[in-house]
C-alpha positions as CSV (number, residue, x, y, z in Angstrom):
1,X,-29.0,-11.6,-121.9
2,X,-28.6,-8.0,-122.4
3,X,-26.5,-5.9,-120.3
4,X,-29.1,-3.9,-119.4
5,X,-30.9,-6.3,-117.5
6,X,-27.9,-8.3,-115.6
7,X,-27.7,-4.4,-114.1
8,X,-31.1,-4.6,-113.5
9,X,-31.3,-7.5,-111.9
10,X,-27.9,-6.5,-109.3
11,X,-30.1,-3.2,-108.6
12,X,-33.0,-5.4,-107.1
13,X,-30.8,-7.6,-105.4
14,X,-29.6,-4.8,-103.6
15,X,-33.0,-3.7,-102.6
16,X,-33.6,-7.2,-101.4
17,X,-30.2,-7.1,-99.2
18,X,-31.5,-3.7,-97.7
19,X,-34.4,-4.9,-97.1
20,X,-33.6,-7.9,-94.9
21,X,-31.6,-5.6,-92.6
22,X,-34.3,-3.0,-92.5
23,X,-36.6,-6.1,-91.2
24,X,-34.0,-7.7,-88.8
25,X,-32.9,-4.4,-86.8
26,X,-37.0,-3.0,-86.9
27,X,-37.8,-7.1,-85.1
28,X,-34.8,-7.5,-82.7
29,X,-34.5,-3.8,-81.5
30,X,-36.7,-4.4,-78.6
31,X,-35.6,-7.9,-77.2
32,X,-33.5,-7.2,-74.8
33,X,-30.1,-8.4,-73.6
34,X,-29.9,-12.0,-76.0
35,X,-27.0,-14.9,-76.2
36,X,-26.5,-16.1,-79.7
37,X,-26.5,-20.2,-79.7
38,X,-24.5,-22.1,-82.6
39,X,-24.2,-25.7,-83.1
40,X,-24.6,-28.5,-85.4
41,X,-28.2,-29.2,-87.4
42,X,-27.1,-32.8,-87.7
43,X,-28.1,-33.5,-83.8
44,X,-30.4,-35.6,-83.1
45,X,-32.8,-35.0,-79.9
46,X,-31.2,-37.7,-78.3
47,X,-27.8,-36.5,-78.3
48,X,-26.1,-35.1,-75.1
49,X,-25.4,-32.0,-76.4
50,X,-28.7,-31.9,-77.5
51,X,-30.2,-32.1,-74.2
52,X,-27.3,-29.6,-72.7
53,X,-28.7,-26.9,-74.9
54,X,-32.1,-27.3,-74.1
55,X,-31.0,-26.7,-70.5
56,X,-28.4,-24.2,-70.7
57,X,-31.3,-21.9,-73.0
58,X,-33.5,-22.7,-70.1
59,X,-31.0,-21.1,-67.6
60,X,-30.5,-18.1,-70.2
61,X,-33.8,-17.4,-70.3
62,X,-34.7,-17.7,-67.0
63,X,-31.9,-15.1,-65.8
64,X,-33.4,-12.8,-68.2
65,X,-31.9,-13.1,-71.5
66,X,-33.0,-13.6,-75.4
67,X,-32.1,-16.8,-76.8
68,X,-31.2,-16.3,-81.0
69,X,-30.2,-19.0,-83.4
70,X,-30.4,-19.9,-86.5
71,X,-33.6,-21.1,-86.6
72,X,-32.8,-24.9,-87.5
73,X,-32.7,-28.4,-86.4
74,X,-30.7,-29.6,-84.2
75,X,-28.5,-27.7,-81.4
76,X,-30.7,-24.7,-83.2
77,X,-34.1,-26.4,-82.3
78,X,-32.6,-27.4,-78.8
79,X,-31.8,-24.2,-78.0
80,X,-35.0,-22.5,-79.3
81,X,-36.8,-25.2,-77.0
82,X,-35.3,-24.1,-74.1
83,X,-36.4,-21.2,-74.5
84,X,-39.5,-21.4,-75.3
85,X,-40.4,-24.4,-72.9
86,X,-39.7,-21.2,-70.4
87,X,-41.7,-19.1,-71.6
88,X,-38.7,-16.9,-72.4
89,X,-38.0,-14.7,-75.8
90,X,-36.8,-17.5,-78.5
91,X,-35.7,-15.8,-82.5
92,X,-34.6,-17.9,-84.8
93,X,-32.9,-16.2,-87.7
94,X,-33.7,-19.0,-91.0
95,X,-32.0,-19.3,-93.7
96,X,-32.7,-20.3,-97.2
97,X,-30.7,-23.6,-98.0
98,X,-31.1,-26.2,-100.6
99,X,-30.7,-28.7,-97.9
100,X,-31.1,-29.2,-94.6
101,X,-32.2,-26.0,-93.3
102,X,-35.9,-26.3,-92.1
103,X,-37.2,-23.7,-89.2
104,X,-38.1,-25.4,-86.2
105,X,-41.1,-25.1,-84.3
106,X,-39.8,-23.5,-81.0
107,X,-39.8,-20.0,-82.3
108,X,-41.9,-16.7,-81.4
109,X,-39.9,-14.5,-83.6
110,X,-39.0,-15.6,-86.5
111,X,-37.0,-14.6,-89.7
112,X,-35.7,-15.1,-93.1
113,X,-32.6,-14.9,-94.7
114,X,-31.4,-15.5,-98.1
115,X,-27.9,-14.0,-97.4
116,X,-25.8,-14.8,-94.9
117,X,-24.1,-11.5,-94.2
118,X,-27.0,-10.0,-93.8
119,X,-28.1,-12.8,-91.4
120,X,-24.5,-12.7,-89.3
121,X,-25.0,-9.0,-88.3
122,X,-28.5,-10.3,-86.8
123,X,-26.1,-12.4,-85.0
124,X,-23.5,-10.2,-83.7
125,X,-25.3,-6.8,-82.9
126,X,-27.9,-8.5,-81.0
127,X,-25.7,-10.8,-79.0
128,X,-24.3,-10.0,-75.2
129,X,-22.5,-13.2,-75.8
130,X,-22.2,-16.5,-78.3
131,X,-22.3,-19.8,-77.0
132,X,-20.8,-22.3,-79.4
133,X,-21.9,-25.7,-78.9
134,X,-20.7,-29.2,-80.8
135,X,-20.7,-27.9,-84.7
136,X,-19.0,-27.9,-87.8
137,X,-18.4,-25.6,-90.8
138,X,-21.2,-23.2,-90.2
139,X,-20.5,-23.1,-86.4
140,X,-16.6,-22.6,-87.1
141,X,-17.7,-19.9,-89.7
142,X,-19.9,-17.8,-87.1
143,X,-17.6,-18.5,-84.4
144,X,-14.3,-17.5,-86.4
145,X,-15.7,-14.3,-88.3
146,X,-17.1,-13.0,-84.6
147,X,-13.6,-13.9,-83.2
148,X,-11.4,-12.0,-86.3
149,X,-14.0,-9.1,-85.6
150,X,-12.8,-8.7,-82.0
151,X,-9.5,-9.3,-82.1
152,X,-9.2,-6.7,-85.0
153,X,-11.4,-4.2,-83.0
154,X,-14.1,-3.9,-85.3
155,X,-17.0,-4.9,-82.5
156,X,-16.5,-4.2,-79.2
157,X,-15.7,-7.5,-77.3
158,X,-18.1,-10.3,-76.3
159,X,-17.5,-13.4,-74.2
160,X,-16.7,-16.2,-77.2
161,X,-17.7,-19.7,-75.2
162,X,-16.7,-23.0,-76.3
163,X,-19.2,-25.6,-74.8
164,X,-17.8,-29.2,-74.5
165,X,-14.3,-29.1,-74.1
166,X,-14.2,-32.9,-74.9
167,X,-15.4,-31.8,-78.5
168,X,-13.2,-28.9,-79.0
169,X,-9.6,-30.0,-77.1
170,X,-8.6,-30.8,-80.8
171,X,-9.3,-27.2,-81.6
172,X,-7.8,-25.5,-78.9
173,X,-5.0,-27.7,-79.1
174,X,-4.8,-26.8,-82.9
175,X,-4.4,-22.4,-81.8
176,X,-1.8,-23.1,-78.7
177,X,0.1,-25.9,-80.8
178,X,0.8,-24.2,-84.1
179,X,-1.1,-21.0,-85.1
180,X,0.6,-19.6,-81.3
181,X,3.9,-21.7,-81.8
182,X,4.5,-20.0,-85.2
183,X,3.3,-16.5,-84.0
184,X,0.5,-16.4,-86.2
185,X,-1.8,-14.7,-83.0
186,X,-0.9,-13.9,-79.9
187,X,-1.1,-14.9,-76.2
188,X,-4.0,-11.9,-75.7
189,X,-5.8,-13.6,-78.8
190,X,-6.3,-16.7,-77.1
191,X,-7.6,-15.8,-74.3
192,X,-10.8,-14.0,-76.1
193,X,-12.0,-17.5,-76.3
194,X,-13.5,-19.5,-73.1
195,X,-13.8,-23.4,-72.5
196,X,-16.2,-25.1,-70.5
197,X,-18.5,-27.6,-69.4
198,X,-20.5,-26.0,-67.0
199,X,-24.0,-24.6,-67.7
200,X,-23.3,-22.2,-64.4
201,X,-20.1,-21.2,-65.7
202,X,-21.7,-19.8,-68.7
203,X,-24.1,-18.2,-67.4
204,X,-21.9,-16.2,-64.7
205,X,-19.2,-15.0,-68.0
206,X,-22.4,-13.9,-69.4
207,X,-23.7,-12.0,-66.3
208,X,-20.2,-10.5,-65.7
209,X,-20.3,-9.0,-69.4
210,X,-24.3,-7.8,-69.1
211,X,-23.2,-5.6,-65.7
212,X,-19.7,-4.5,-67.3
213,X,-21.5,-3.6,-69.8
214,X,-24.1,-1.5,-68.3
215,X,-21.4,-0.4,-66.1
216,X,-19.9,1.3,-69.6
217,X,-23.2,2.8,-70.7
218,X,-23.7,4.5,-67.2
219,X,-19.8,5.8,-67.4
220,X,-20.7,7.4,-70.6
221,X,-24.3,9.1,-69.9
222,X,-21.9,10.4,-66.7
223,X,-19.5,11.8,-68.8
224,X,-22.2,13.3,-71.1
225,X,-23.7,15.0,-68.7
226,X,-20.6,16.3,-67.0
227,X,-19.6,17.6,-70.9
228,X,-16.5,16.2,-70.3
């Protein structure tokens, strides 16, 4: 193939990444204060984490707040459902997978992805919070690169919530035991990251980091105004 074209075809691919952030931030600019929900597409409806989700995005929504995900099966589709059993804003942000990946049917705004950078700023400038539920690789993935983002002040903070602390002792167990032992983070990193099994809980970290956050944007029109 000539050179020519291989340049040709990296021009249009940029186009294509453009464009998929051009169509995420023109959808999701209106939807309000939203928690980003991450969890394992292998979870079957009858799974208890499963049916946590559904209730926990129930709670969101009916306190007023977006539910996003990434528009799958499993914790994805529970999440999306609890949503959207309420009545309550429900995105799913898809992506395009050889396997696996297949939008579910509980979402009223929908897009598509075929990279997943493009995808994970969806995630992270929309999100007053992210609620990880049981997940593997891809949950660790979205989890860990939101949690590296903060800690390195590259976003200002978010609450980071672990749900299930059965399912993620090994993991917290992991930070305090060796990456804190042998100084690779610190005391202040840890605690970016919350723990629990308690739907309420969640939602009052949340609620907390909605009014300190308002709180912020009310400090700063103040101190616009003042020309200070």
């Amino acid at each position: 193939m000539p050179i020519d074209d291989l340049k040709g075809r990296e021009t249009w691919r940029i186009f294509r990444i453009l464009s998929e952030f051009v169509e995420g931030f023109e959808e999701l600019s209106d939807i309000g204060p939203a928690v980003s929900i991450f969890g394992s597409a292998r979870t079957s409806p009858r799974n208890k984490y499963y049916k946590q989700t559904v209730e926990l995005s129930k709670l969101l929504s009916e306190n007023g707040y977006t539910i996003i995900t990434g528009g799958g099966p499993g914790i994805m589709e529970a999440a999306n459902r609890g949503a959207a059993d309420n009545g309550g804003t429900s995105v799913g942000l898809n992506i395009e997978l050889p396997m696996e990946q297949k939008p579910n049917k509980y979402q009223n705004v929908e897009l598509n992805f075929r990279y997943f950078f493009a995808r994970k700023v969806m995630f992270v400038k929309y999100a007053m919070g992210y609620v990880c539920m049981p997940g593997g690789f891809g949950t660790l993935d979205e989890f860990f690169e939101a949690l590296t983002l903060i800690q390195t002040h590259k976003i200002y903070p978010f609450p980071l919530i672990l749900f299930g602390g059965e399912y993620w002792a090994p993991l917290r167990d992991f930070m305090e035991n060796s990456m804190l032992k042998n100084n690779a983070i610190t005391e202040e990193d840890l605690e970016l990251i919350q723990v629990t099994n308690d739907q309420d809980e969640v939602l009052d970290i949340i609620n907390k980091h909605r009014d300190w956050k308002k709180d912020q944007v009310e400090r700063a029109k103040t101190y616009k105004e003042l020309d200070l």
